[in-house]
N, C-alpha and C positions, 0 to 999 in steps of 0.2 A: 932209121931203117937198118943201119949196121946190126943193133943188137937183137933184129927180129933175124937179120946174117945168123948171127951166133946159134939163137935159136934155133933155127931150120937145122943149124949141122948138127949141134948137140943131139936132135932128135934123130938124126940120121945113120946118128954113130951108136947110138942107145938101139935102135932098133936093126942097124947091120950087126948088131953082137948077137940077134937072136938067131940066126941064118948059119947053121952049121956048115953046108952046103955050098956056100955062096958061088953064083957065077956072073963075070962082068955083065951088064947091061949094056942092050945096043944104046946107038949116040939115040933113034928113035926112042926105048925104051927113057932115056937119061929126058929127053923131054917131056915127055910124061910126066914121068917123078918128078920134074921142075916144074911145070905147071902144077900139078896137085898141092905139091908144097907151099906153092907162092897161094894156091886159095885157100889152103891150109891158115897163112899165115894171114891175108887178108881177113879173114873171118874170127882167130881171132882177137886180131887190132881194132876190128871193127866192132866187135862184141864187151872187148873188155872195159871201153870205157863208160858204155852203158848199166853193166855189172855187177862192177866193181864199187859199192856203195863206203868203201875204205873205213867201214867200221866192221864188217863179220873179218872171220880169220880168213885166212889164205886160202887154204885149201879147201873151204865152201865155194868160194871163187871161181877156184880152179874146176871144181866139181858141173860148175853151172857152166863154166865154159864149155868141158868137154861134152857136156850134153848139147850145148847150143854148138858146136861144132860135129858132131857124132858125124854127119854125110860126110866134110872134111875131110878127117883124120880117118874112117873108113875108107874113102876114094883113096887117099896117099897109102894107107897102108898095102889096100890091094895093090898098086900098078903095083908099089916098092918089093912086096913079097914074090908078086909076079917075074918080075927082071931078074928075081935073085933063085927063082927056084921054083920048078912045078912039081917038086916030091909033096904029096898032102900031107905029110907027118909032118914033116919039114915045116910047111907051111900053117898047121893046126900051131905048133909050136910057135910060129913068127907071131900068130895073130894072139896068142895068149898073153906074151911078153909087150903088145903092141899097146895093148890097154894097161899095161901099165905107164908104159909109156907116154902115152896120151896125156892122163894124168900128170904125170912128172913135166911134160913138156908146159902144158896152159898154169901150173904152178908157179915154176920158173916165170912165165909170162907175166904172170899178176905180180909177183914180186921185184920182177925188172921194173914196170910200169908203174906199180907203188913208189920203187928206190926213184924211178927220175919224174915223180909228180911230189916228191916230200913236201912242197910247198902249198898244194893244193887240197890239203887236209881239210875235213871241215871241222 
């Protein structure tokens, strides 16, 4: 669970660098963003070992995650944009960078999950 930890912040800090604007989020708002995250993250730990056939490359992986996560990582991104900012520019901008984001985040996933299954190669 730590390194899904890691995960969450990584993406949290990848996607507060889009937010020119930023303003703190209430403790209400801050739960939100944590619930979304934690089914961000549940989805997907739950998805990637289904997936992950550990012979395509990485980033087909990743590609398949983020599509099988899309509600997810859209629910997080909205509260997340939301807490930080209701300028629409501001915000057109957070959701451009967000999908990158996405992507970088269930990458990293697969290749965390690859690094501690090395044993379980076929």
């Amino acid at each position: 669970m730590k390194k899904y930890a890691t995960i969450t912040l990584m993406f949290v800090f990848v996607i507060g660098c889009a937010t020119t604007t930023a303003t703190t989020p209430t403790p209400q708002q801050e739960k939100v963003i944590d619930e979304a995250g934690a089914e961000l993250v549940q989805c997907l730990k739950k998805n990637i070992v289904s997936v992950d056939d550990k012979m395509s490359d990485a980033s087909t992986i990743a590609k398949s995650l983020t599509s099988l996560c899309h509600r997810q990582f859209y629910n997080y991104n909205q509260v997340y944009a939301q807490s930080k900012n209701t300028d629409p520019d501001v915000q057109w901008m957070f959701h451009k960078k967000a999908k990158e984001a996405n992507f970088e985040l269930a990458l990293t996933c697969v290749l965390q999950y690859r690094n501690s299954n090395k044993g379980d190669r076929k």
